[in-house]
One Martini backbone bead per residue (centre of mass of N, CA, C, O) as a GRO file, in nm:
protein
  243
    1UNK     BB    1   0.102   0.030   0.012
    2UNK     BB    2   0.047   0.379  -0.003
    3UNK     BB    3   0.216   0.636   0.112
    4UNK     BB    4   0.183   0.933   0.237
    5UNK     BB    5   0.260   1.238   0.110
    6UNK     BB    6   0.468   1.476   0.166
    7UNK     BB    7   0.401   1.790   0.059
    8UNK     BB    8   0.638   1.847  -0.090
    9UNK     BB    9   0.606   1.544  -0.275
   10UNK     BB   10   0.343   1.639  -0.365
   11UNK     BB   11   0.386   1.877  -0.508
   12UNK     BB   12   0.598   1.809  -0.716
   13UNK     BB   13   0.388   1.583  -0.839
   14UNK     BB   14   0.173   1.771  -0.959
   15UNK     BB   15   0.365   1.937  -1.117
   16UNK     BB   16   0.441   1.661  -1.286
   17UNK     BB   17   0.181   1.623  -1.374
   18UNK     BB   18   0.163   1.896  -1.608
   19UNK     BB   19   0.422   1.835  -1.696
   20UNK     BB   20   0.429   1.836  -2.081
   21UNK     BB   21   0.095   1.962  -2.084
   22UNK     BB   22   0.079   2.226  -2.216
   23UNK     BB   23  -0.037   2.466  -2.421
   24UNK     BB   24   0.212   2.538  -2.539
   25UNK     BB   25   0.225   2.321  -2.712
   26UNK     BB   26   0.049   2.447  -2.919
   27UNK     BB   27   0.012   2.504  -3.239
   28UNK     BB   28  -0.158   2.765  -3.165
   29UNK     BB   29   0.009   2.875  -2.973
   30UNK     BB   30   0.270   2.922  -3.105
   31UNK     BB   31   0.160   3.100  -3.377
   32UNK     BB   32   0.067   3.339  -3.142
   33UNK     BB   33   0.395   3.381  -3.044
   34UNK     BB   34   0.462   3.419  -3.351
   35UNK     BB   35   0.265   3.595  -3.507
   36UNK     BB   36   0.064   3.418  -3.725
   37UNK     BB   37  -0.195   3.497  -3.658
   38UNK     BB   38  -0.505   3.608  -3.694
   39UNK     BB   39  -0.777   3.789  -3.586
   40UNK     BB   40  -0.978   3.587  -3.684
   41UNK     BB   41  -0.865   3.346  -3.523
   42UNK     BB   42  -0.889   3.519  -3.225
   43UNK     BB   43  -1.196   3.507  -3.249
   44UNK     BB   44  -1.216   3.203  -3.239
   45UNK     BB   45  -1.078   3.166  -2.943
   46UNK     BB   46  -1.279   3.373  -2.796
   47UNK     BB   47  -1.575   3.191  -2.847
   48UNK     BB   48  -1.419   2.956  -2.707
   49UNK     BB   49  -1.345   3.057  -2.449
   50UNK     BB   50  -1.608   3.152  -2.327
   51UNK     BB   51  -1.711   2.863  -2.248
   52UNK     BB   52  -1.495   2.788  -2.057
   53UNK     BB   53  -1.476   3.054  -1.868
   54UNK     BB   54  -1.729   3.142  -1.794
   55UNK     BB   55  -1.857   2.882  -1.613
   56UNK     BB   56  -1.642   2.898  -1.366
   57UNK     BB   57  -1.822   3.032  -1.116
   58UNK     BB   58  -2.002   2.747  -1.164
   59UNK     BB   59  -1.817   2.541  -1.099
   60UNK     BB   60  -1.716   2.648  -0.827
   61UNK     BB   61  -2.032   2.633  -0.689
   62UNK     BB   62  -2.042   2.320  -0.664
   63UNK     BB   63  -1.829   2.300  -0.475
   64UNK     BB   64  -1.891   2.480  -0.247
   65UNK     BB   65  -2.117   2.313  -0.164
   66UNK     BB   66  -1.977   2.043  -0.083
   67UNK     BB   67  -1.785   2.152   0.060
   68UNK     BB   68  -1.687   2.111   0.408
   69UNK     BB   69  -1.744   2.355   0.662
   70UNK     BB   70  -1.474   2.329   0.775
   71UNK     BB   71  -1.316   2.450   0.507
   72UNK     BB   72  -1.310   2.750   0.546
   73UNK     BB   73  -1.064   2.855   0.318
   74UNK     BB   74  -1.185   2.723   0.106
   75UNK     BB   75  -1.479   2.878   0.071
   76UNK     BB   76  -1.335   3.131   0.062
   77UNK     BB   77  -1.201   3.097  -0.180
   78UNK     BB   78  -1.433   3.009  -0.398
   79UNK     BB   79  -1.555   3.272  -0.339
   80UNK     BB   80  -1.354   3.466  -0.409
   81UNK     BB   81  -1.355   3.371  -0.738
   82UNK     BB   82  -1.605   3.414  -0.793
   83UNK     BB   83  -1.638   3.745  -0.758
   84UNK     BB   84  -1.411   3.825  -0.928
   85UNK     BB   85  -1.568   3.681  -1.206
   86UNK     BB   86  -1.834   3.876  -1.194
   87UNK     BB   87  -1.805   4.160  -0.902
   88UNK     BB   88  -1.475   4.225  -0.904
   89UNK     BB   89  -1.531   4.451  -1.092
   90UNK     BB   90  -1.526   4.324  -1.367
   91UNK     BB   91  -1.585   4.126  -1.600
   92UNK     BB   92  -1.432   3.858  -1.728
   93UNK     BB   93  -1.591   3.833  -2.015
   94UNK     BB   94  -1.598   4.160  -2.043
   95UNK     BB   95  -1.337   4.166  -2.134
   96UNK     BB   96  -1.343   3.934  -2.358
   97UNK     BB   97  -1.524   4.059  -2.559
   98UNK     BB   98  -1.352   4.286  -2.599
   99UNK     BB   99  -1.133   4.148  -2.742
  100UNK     BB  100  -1.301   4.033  -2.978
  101UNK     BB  101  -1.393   4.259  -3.112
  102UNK     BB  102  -1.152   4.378  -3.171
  103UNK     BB  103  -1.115   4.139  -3.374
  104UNK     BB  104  -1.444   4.123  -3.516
  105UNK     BB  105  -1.636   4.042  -3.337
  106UNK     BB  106  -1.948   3.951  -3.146
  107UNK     BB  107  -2.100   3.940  -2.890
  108UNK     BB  108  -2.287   3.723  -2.999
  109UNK     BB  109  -2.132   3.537  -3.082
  110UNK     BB  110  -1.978   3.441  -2.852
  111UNK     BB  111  -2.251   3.377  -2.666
  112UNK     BB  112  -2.274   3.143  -2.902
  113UNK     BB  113  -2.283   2.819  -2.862
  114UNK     BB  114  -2.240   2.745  -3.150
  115UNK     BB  115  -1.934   2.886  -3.195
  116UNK     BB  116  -1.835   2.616  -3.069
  117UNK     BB  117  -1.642   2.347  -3.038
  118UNK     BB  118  -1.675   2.016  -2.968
  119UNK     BB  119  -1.423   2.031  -2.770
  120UNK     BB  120  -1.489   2.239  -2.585
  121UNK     BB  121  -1.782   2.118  -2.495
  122UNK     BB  122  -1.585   1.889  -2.401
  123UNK     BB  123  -1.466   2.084  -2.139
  124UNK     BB  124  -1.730   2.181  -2.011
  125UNK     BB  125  -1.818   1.942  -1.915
  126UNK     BB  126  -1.607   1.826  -1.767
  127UNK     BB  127  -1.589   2.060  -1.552
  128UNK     BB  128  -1.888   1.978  -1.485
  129UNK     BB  129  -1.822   1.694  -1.375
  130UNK     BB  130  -1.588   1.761  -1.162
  131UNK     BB  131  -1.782   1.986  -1.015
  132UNK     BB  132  -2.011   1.767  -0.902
  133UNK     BB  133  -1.847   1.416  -0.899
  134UNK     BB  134  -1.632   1.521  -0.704
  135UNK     BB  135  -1.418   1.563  -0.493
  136UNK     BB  136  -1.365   1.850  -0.393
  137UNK     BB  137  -1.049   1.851  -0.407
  138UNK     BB  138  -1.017   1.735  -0.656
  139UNK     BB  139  -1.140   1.950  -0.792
  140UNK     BB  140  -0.972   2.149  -0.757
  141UNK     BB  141  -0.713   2.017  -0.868
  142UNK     BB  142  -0.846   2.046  -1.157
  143UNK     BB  143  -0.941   2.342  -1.201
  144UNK     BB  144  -0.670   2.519  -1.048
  145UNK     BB  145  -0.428   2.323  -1.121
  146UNK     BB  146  -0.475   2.171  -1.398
  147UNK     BB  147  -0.561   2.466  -1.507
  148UNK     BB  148  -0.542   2.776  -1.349
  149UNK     BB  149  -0.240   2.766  -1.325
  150UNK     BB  150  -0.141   2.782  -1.642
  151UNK     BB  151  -0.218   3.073  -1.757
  152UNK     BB  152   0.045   3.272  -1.704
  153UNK     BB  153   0.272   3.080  -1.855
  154UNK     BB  154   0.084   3.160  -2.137
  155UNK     BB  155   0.026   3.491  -2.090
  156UNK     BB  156   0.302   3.558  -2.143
  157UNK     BB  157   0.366   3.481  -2.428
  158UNK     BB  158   0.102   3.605  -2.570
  159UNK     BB  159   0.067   3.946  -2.494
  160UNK     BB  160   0.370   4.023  -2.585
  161UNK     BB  161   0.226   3.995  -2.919
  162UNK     BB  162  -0.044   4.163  -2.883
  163UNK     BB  163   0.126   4.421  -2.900
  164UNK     BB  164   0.358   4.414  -3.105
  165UNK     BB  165   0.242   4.244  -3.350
  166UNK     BB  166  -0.116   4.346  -3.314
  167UNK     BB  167  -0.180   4.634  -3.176
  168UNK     BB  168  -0.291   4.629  -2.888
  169UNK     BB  169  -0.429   4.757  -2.633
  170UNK     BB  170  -0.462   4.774  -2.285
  171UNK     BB  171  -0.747   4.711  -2.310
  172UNK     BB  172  -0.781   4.461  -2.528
  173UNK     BB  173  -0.579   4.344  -2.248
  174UNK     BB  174  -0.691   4.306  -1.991
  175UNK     BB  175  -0.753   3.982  -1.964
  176UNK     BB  176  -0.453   3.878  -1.924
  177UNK     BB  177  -0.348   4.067  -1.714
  178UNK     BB  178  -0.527   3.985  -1.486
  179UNK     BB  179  -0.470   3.687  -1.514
  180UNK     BB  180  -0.189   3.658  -1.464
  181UNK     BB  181  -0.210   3.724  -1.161
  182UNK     BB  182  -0.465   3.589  -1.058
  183UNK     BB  183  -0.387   3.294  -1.086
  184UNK     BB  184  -0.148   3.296  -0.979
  185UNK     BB  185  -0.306   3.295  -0.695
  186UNK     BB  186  -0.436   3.064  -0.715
  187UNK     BB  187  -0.311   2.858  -0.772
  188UNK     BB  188  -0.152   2.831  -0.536
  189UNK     BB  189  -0.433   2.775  -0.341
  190UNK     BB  190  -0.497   2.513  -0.468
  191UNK     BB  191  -0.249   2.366  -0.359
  192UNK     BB  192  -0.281   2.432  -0.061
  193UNK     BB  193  -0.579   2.293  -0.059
  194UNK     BB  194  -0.466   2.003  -0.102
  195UNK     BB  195  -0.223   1.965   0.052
  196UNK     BB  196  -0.398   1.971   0.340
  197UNK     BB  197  -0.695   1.783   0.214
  198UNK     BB  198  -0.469   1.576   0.085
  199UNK     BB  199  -0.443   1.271   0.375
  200UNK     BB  200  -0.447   1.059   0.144
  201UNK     BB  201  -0.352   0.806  -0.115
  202UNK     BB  202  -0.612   0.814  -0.246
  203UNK     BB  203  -0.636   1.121  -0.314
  204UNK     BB  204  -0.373   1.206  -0.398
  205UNK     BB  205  -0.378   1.028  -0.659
  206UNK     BB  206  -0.598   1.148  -0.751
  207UNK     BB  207  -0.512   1.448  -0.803
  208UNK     BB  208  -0.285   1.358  -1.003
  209UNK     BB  209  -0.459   1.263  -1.209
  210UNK     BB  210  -0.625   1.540  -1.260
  211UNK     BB  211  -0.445   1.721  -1.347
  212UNK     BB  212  -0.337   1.561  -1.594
  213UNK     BB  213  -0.633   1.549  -1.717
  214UNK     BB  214  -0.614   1.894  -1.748
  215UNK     BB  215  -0.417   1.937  -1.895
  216UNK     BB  216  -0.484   1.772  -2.133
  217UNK     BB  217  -0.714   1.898  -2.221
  218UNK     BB  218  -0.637   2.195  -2.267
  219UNK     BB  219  -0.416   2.079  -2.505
  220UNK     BB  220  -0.661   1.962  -2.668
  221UNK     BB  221  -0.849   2.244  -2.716
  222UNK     BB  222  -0.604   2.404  -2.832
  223UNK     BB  223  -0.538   2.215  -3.087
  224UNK     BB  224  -0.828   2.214  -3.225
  225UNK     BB  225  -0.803   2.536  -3.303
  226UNK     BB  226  -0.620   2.476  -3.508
  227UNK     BB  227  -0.770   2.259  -3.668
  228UNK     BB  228  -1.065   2.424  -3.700
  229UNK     BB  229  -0.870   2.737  -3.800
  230UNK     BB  230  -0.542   2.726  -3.910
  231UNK     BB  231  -0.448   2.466  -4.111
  232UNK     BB  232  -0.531   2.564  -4.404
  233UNK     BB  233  -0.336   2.843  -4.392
  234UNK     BB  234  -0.121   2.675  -4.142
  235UNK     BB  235   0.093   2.428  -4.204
  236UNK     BB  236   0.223   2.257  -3.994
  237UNK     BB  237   0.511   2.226  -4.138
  238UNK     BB  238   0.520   2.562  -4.168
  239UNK     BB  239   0.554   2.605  -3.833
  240UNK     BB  240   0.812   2.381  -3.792
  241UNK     BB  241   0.994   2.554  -3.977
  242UNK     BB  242   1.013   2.829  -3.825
  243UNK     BB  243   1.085   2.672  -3.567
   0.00000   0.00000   0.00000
């Protein structure tokens, strides 16, 4: 029987468990960074970002609801998450219409769900599926630790290509910005709260599962986007000679 790993040990576990599945890895991602997508590319990936990170504050608004009530911090944490997300300043959706705009699409587009490619769709699913029957901790581990941690060291490599290369402005990329900041502080809180409370083998075990699929579905839906929408203009062959 596989005995409780020390905190130390497990946190590099779950760090190794995304490590190599990263979103950055995708061909849409590499062409991103490398200015080579067009503005019409960039609104099809908003279109589909919207639904996938749209329903994040009801995503965990499910967990808040089974996590126990003994685990106060974590509770406080999914509350202040759900808050920033939807009512503390801007509302992150509508950062996210910004730049879809600026890229040429419009607002209705964006939130008309037939706009998502079936990859996301079925990302939205996962999450939703996740948050909904998993034990509340792996349920964090699987949203926090392996999606919501991922973002900044994304939105690091994207962002300042979205300003030198493509001219957008800072208010155009607050969606970005923001991102970068907030995730990083998440993705840390979402850590602490695996560490904490998973204390158990068989949970640890869990925890380290979910993160590796969901990193994995990320840089899924993230190549999806290639697929369904650059690769026709530009090919694998010619994004990798370029690299």
């Amino acid at each position: 029987m596989q005995a409780v790993m020390d905190q130390a040990t497990f946190r590099t576990a779950l760090e190794d468990a995304i490590k190599g599945k990263s979103a950055n890895k995708s061909p849409f991602s590499i062409a991103w960074a490398e200015g080579k997508l067009s503005r019409t590319h960039l609104a099809r990936w908003a279109e589909n970002h919207y639904h996938y990170v749209g329903p994040f504050a009801d995503y965990l608004g499910y967990v808040y609801a089974r996590m126990p009530a003994s685990y106060v911090e974590a509770k406080d944490f999914l509350l202040s998450n759900m808050y920033e997300e939807e009512i503390g300043g801007d509302r992150h959706t509508d950062l996210l219409i910004r730049f879809a705009e600026s890229c040429g699409t419009t607002g209705a587009r964006v939130r008309d769900p037939d706009n998502m490619s079936p990859t996301t769709r079925g990302l939205q699913s996962w999450c939703y599926a996740i948050a909904m029957r998993e034990d509340p901790i792996v349920a964090v581990a699987g949203l926090v630790v392996g999606l919501e941690s991922q973002v900044p060291s994304i939105y690091r490599r994207q962002t300042p290509t979205l300003r030198e290369k493509y001219g957008f402005t800072d208010e155009e990329v607050e969606f970005f910005d923001l991102h970068i900041v907030s995730d990083e502080i998440h993705g840390e809180r979402g850590f602490q709260i695996v560490l904490e409370h998973a204390t158990t083998p068989e949970l640890q075990q869990r925890c380290l599962k979910i993160c590796e699929i969901g990193a994995q579905m990320r840089l899924l839906y993230t190549t999806a986007l290639y697929h369904d929408y650059v690769e026709a203009e530009l090919p694998l062959q010619e994004l990798q000679r370029a690299a």
